[in-house]
Residue frames as qw, qx, qy, qz and C-alpha x, y, z in Angstrom:
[[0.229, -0.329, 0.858, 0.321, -123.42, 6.83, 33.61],
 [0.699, 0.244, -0.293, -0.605, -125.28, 5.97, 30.27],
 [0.940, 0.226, 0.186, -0.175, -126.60, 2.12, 29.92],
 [0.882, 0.398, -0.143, 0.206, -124.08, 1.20, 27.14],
 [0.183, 0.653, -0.648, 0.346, -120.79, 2.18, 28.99],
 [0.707, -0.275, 0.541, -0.363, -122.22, -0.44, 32.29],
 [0.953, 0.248, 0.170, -0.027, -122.73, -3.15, 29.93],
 [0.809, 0.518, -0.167, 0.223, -119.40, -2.92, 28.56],
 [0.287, -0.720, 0.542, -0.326, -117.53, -2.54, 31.85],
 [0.809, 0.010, -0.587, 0.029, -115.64, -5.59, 32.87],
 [0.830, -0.558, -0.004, 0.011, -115.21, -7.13, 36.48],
 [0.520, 0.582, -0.561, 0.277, -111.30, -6.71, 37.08],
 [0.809, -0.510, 0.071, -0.283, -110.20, -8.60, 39.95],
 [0.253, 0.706, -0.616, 0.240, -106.79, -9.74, 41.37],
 [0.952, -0.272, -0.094, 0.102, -105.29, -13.33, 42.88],
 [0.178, 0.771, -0.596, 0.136, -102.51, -13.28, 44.80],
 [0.940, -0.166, -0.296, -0.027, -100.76, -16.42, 45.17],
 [0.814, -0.081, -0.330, 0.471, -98.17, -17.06, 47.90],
 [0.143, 0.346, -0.218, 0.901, -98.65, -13.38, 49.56],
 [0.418, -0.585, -0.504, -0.478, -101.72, -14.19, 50.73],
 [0.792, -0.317, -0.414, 0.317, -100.28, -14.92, 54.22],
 [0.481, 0.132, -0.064, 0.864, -98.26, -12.01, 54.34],
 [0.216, -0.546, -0.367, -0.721, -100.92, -9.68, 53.37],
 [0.671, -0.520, -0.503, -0.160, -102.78, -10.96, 56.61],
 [0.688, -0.285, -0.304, 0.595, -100.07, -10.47, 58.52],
 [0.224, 0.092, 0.090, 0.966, -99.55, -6.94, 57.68],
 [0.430, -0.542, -0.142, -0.708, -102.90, -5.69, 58.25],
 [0.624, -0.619, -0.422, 0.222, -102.96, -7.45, 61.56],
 [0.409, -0.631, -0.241, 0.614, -100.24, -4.83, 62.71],
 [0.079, 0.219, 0.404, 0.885, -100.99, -2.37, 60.09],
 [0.569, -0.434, -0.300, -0.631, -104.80, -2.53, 61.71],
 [0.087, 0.173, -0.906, 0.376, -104.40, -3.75, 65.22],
 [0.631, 0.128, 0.258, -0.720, -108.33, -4.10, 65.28],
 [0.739, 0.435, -0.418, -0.299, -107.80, -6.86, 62.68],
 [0.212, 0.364, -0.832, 0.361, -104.56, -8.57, 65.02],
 [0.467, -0.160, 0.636, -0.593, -107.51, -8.37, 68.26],
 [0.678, 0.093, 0.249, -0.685, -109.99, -9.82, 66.66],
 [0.853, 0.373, -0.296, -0.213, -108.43, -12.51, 63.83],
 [0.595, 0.524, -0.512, 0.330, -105.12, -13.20, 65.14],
 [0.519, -0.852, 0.027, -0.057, -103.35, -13.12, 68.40],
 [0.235, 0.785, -0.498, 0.286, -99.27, -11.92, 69.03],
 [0.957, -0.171, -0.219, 0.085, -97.34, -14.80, 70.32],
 [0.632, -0.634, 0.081, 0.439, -94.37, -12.73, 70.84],
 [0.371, 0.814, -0.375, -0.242, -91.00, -11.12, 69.27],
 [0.742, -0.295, 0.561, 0.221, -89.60, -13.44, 67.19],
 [0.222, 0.678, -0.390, -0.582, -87.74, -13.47, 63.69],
 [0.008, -0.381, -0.464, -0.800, -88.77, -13.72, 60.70],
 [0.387, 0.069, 0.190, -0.900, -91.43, -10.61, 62.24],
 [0.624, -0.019, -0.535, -0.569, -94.16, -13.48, 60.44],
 [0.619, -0.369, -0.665, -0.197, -94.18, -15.62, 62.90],
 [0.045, -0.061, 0.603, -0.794, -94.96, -13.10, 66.16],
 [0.442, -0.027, -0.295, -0.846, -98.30, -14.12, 64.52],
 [0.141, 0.136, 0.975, -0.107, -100.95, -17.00, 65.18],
 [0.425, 0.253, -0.014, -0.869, -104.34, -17.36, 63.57],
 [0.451, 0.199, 0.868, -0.057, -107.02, -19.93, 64.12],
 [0.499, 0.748, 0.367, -0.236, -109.53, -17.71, 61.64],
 [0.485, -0.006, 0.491, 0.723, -108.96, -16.23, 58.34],
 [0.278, 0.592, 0.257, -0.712, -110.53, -13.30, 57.21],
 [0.480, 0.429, 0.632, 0.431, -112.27, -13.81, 53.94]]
């Protein structure tokens, strides 16, 4: 990659607002290595969001 194409790359970078929660949720039981370690399953209960708890937040 040549010097003048780097320098004229830009940083793109995405905010979601008001999914963020979700997101979190889903990779806990999308990734249950994520659930053990960030989260912990409180049970079945509906809305499926809150079988969740979570003192941390993965950054």
């Amino acid at each position: 990659m040549s010097d003048a194409k780097t320098k004229n790359e830009k940083e793109v970078s995405y905010t979601i607002h008001g999914f963020s929660i979700v997101m979190q949720i889903w990779a806990y039981e999308a990734m249950p290595e994520l659930g053990e370690r960030f989260g912990e399953c409180v049970g079945e209960r509906s809305p499926r969001l809150l079988y969740w708890t979570s003192t941390k937040q993965p950054q």
